[in-house]
N, C-alpha and C positions, 0 to 999 in steps of 0.2 A: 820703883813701881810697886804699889801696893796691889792686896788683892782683887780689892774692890776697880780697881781702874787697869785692869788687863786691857792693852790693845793684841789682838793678834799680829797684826801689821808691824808692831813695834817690838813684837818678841822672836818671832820667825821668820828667815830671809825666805826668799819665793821656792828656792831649792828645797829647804827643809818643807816648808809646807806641802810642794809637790809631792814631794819624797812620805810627807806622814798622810797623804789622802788617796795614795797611789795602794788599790788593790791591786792583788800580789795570788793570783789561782795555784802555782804549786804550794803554799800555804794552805791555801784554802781547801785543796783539793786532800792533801796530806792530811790536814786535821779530820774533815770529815771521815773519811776513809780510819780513821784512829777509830774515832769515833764509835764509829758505826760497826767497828773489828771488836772491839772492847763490850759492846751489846751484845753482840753476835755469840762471844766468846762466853759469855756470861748467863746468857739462854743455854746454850747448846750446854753448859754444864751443870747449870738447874734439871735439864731435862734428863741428863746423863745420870746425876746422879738420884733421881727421883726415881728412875729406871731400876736403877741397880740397887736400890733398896737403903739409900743414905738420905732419910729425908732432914736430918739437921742438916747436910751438906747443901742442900737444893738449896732450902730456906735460905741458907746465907749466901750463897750465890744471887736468887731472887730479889734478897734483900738489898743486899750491891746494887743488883742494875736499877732498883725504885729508886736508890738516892740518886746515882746518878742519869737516872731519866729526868729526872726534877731540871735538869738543867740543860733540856732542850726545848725547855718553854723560854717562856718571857724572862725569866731572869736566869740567863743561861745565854745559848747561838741561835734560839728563835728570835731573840730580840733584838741582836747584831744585823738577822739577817733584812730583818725591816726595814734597818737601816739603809741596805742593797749596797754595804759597801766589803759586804766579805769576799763573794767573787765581780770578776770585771764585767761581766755578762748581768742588766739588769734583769732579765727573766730568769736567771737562774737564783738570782737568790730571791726571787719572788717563789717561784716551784719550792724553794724548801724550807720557805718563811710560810707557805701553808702545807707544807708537808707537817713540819713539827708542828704546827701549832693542832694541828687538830691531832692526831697521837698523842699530843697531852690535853685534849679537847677545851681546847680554846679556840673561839670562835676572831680569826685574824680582822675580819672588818671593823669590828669593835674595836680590839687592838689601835686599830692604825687610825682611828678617832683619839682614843684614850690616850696615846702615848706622843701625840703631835700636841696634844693639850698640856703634858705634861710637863715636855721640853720648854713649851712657850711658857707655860705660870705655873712652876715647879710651889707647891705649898699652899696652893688654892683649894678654896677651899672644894670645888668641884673635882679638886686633882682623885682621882680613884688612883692612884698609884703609889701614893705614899705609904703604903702599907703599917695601917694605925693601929689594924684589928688582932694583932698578936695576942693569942687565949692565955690568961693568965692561971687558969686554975688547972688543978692536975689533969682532969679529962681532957682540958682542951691540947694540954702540952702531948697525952697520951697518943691523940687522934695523929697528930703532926709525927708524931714519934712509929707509930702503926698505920694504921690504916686513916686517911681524911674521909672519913663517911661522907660525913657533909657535903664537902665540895665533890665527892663522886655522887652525890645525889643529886647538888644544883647545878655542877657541868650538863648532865644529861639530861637532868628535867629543861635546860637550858636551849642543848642543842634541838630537843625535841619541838620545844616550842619555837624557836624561832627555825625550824623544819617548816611548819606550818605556818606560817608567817605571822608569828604573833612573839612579843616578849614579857617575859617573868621578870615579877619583881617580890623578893622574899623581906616580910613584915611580921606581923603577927601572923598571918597567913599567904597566902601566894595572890597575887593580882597578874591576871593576864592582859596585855594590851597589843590593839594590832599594828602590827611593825609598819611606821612611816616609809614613806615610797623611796624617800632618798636613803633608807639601810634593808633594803631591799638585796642588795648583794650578802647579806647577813645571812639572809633564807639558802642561798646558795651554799655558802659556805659550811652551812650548818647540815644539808643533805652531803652534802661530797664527806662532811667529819664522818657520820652516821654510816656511809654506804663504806668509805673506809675502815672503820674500826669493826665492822660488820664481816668484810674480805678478809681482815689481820687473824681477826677473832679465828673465822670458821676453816682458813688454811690452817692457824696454826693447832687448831685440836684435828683436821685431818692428818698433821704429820705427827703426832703426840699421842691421840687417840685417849685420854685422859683428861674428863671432865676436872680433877683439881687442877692442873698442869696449866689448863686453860682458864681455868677462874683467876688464881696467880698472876699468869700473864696482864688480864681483863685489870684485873685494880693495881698494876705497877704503876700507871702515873699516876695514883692517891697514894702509895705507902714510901713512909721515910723521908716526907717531905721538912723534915724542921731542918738540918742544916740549910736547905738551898733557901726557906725562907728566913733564918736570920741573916744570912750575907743579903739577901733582900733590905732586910730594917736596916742593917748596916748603911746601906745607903745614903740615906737622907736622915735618919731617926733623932733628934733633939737640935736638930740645926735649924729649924722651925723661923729662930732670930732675925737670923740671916739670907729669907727667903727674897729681899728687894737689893740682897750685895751679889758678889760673883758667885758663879758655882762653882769654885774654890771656897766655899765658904759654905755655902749650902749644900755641899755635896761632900763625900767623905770616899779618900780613898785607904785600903787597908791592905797593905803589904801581906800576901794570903801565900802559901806553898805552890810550889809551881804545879804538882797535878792537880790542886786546887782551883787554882786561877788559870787551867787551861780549860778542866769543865765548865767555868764559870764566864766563860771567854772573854778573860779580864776585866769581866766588867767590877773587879774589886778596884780598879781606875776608874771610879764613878766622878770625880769630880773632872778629869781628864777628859771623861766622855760627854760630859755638860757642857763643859766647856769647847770641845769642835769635837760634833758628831760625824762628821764628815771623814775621820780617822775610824779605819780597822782595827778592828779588835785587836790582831796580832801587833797592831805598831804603838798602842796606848802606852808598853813600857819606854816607846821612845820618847813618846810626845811629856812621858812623867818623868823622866832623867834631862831632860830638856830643859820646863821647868824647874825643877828643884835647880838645876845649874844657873840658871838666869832670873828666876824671881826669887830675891832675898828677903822675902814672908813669912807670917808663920801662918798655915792652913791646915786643914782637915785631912791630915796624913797619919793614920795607927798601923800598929804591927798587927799582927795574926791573935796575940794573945788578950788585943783587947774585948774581944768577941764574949771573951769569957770574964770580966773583971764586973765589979757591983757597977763601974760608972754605965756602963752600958746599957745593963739590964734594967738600971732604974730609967732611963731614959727610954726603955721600950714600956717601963710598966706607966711612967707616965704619959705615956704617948697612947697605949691601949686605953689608959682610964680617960683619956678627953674623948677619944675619937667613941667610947660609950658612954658619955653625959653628952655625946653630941648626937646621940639617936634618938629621932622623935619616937615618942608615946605610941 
């Protein structure tokens, strides 16, 4: 059986497929709680040590938790949760697919347009997901590396606008348009982001009392985002070819360190996940040992090291140079 002509039906008996679509809440529940210990953990000793007069120690603390905040957005457990198959309760992973998403202010109605488009026409050219725009010059690398100004400018200018029921579109200059009735839930979500990060903000300079302490906090989801977006490119980046074969083929998976691909909540099984979305996060390394066991192919499977090798990086530098000869004037 090739890649291109995968049946599910003819690779996994009804048990297995039950078994890899069946969510599993002590998992789920464990992980979060990890989670959310390891944040906690991470603050409190930013705070600690900014207190006590060790401000490199803060810094690297602070700096820890931006990268690993990076990964409770979209490419990360916000985006599993969309899914709704991390816990068995659908409104419970709805509560914390907009919990995260706006803590890293992303606006989810958008989301759950943009990533249903994705699934169905992975390499379209309307797909917003493919992530084309990797900055190739040193400022751009710097920003990804420190601080994302940028997108802490257009998140907010973002949320702001569609507060008001209207949406930004960044060109030469900005164009405001009024928000269509049918993403109308967009405005919503965009005050509930705003009145939240508003509450996060002002309790936590109540318990801290430390206008720095507080800024720190305010720009952790922009700082230290370049690992979480290249296992982002990783994803799909030069498989372009192979957008009308399987996603075994269009999708790439990469064998990533396990606290790695725990923050990343496996989605380094991206072709895995292409292929039946319908699988949790935690069961993708079943569904990839499954595979590899029964389809005798050769696909889109790297180790950890190829993140770093020239094949890669040329594939993202070509990939940034179309998607900017592909912007109008």
């Amino acid at each position: 059986m090739g890649a291109s002509e995968i049946r599910m039906g003819s690779l996994l008996t009804k048990d297995e497929f039950r078994d890899l679509t069946a969510s599993n809440d002590r998992i789920a529940y464990s992980h979060l709680a990890l989670r959310i210990g390891i944040h906690a953990g991470l603050l409190f000793a930013m705070v600690r040590a900014w207190e006590g007069g060790y401000p490199a120690l803060a810094f690297a603390a602070f700096y820890l938790n931006a990268v690993l905040w990076q990964f409770a957005g979209y490419a990360g457990i916000g985006h599993e949760l969309f899914h709704k198959k991390v816990f068995s309760r659908k409104w419970l992973n709805t509560l914390f697919f907009k919990l995260f998403s706006y803590v890293t202010w992303n606006n989810p109605s958008y989301f759950e347009k943009s990533h249903q488009f994705h699934h169905a026409s992975t390499f379209h050219e309307d797909d917003s997901e493919i992530y084309r725009d990797f900055p190739l010059n040193l400022l751009g690398a710097a920003r990804l590396v420190l601080l994302d100004y940028q997108s802490l400018c257009r998140r907010i200018l973002y949320a702001l606008c569609n507060a008001f029921g209207y949406e930004a579109y960044f060109g030469k200059g900005i164009r405001l348009k009024l928000m269509p009735a049918e993403r109308r839930a967009a405005q919503s979500d965009a005050i509930f982001m705003l009145a939240l990060n508003a509450i996060w903000l002002a309790l936590f300079f109540l318990a801290t009392r430390s206008p720095a302490l507080t800024f720190m906090f305010f720009i952790t989801p922009f700082v230290g985002s370049l690992p979480n977006r290249v296992l982002a490119l990783a994803q799909h980046v030069g498989l372009e070819d192979h957008k009308d074969e399987s996603a075994l083929l269009f999708s790439r998976t990469v064998n990533l360190p396990t606290p790695i691909a725990f923050f990343y909540a496996n989605m380094n099984y991206h072709a895995e996940h292409h292929l039946l979305p319908s699988v949790p996060y935690y069961n993708l390394p079943k569904l990839h040992d499954i595979l590899n066991a029964k389809l005798k192919v050769e696909r889109e499977e790297k180790e950890f090291g190829y993140l770093f090798t020239r094949d890669f990086w040329s594939s993202v530098g070509i990939s940034a140079r179309l998607e900017g000869s592909a912007v109008p004037e």
